[in-house]
N, C-alpha and C positions, 0 to 999 in steps of 0.2 A: 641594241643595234647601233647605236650614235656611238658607244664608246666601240665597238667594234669595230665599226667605221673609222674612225680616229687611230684607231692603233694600226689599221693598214697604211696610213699616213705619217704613219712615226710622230701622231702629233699629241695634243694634250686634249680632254674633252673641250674644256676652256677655249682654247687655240682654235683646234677644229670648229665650236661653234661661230666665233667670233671669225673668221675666213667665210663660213656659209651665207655670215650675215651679211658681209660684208658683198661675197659675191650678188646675193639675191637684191641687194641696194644699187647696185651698177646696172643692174640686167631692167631695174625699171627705168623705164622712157618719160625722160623728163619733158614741157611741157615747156619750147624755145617760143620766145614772139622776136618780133622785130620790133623797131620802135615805135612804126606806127601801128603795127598788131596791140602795141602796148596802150599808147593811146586809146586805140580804138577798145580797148578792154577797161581801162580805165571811167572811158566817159560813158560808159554804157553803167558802171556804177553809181558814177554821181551825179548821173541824171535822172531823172522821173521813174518811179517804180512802171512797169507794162500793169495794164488793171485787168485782172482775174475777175469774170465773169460770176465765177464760185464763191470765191472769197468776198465780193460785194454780196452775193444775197446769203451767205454765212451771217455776214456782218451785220444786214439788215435785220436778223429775225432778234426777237426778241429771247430773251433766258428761260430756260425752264422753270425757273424760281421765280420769274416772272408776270407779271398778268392776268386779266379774270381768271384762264384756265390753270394758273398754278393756284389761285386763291382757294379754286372750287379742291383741286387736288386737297390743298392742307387740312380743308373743311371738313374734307370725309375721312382725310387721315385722324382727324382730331376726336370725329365723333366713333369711329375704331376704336381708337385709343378707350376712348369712355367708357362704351358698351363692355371691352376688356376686361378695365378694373372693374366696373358692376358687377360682370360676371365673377370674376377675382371674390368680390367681395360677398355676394351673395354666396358664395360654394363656403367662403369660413363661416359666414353666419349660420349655412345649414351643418356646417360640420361640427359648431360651435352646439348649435339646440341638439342634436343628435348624442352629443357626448352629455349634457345636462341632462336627458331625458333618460337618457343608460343609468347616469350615475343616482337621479332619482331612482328608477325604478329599482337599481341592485337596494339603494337604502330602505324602501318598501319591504324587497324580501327578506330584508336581512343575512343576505347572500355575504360569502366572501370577499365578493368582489368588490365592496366597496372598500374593503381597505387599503390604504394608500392613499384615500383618497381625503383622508382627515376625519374621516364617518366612526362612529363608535362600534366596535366592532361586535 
């Protein structure tokens, strides 16, 4: 579209874009003061912030990482944590005596299946 656009203009895409932009930069309204508009825009910067109602009791609370109620937070994340690996660790132990008890028993029968397992076959 853009280059066909351009080509009814006998112009280049190049060209054509660079005129659009150019138009579309004029057509915005710039933003005139006077001198005292100027002033008065000025000192309203370098004067005293206005105080936000929001932002003061933002400011006031305390962090989330914060305080008895993050302490308690960590506590119970910690003892999660625990309970986790126990569990973790208790499933290899059962998986552990489950495989020794296989591999006993297959050496009892004298089954196949111990071999691999270093058993005499």
């Amino acid at each position: 579209m853009i280059d066909r656009m351009a080509g009814l203009r006998r112009r280049s895409r190049t060209d054509f874009m660079g005129d659009a932009a150019a138009r579309a930069a004029e057509e915005v309204e710039l933003i005139r003061l006077s001198a005292e508009g100027f002033d008065a825009f000025m000192a309203s910067l370098e004067g005293p912030p206005a105080i936000v109602p929001e932002i003061v009791t933002l400011v006031s609370r305390s962090a989330p990482w914060e305080g008895a109620a993050a302490d308690d937070r960590i506590d119970a994340a910690r003892s999660q944590h625990r309970i986790a690996v126990d569990r973790a660790r208790l499933g290899r132990q059962r998986h552990w005596h489950r495989t020794v008890q296989a591999r006993a028993s297959a050496m009892r029968r004298g089954s196949r299946a111990d071999r691999g397992w270093g058993c005499v076959p």
